[in-house]
C-alpha positions as CSV (number, residue, x, y, z in Angstrom):
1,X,-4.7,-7.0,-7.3
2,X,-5.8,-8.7,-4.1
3,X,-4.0,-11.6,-1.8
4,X,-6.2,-14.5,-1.9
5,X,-7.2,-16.3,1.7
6,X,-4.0,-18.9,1.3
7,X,-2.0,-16.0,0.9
8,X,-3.4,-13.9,3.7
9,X,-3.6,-16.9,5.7
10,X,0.2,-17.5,5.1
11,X,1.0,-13.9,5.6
12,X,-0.8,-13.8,9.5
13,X,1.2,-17.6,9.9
14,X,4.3,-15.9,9.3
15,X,3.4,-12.7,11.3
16,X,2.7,-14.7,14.4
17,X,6.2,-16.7,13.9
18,X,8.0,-13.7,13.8
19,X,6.1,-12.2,17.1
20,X,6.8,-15.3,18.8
21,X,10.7,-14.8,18.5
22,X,10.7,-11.2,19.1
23,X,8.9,-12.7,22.5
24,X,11.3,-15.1,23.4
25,X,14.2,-12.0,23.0
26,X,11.5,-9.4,24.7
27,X,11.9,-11.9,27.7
28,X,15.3,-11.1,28.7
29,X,14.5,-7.7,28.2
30,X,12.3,-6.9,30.8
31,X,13.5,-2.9,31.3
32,X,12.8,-2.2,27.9
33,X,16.2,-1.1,27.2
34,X,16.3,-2.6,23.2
35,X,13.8,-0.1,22.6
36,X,13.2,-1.4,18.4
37,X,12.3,-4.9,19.8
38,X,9.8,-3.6,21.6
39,X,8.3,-1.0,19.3
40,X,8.4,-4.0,16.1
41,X,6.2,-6.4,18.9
42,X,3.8,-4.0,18.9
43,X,3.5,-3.1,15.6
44,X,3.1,-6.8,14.6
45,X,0.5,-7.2,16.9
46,X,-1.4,-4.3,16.0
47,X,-1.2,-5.9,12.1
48,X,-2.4,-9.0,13.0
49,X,-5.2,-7.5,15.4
50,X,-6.2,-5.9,11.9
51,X,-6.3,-9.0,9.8
């Protein structure tokens, strides 16, 4: 069974707010040494690229 738009729509919402904390940390992490946070960052934006 299928997600209906409210639910895909609430899905990408909640994506987003979860990139946008993973920013905020990714900002004091400019060296990239917290190598998961930055690998989860892009793999949430390559999910919401796809929606």
């Amino acid at each position: 069974m299928g997600l209906s738009k409210k639910d895909l729509g609430k899905k990408k919402a909640n994506l987003k707010s979860r990139l946008e904390e993973l920013e905020k940390k990714a900002k004091f992490d400019p060296i990239k040494k917290d190598r998961k946070l930055h690998e989860e960052i892009a793999e949430l934006r390559k999910k919401i690229g796809a929606q």
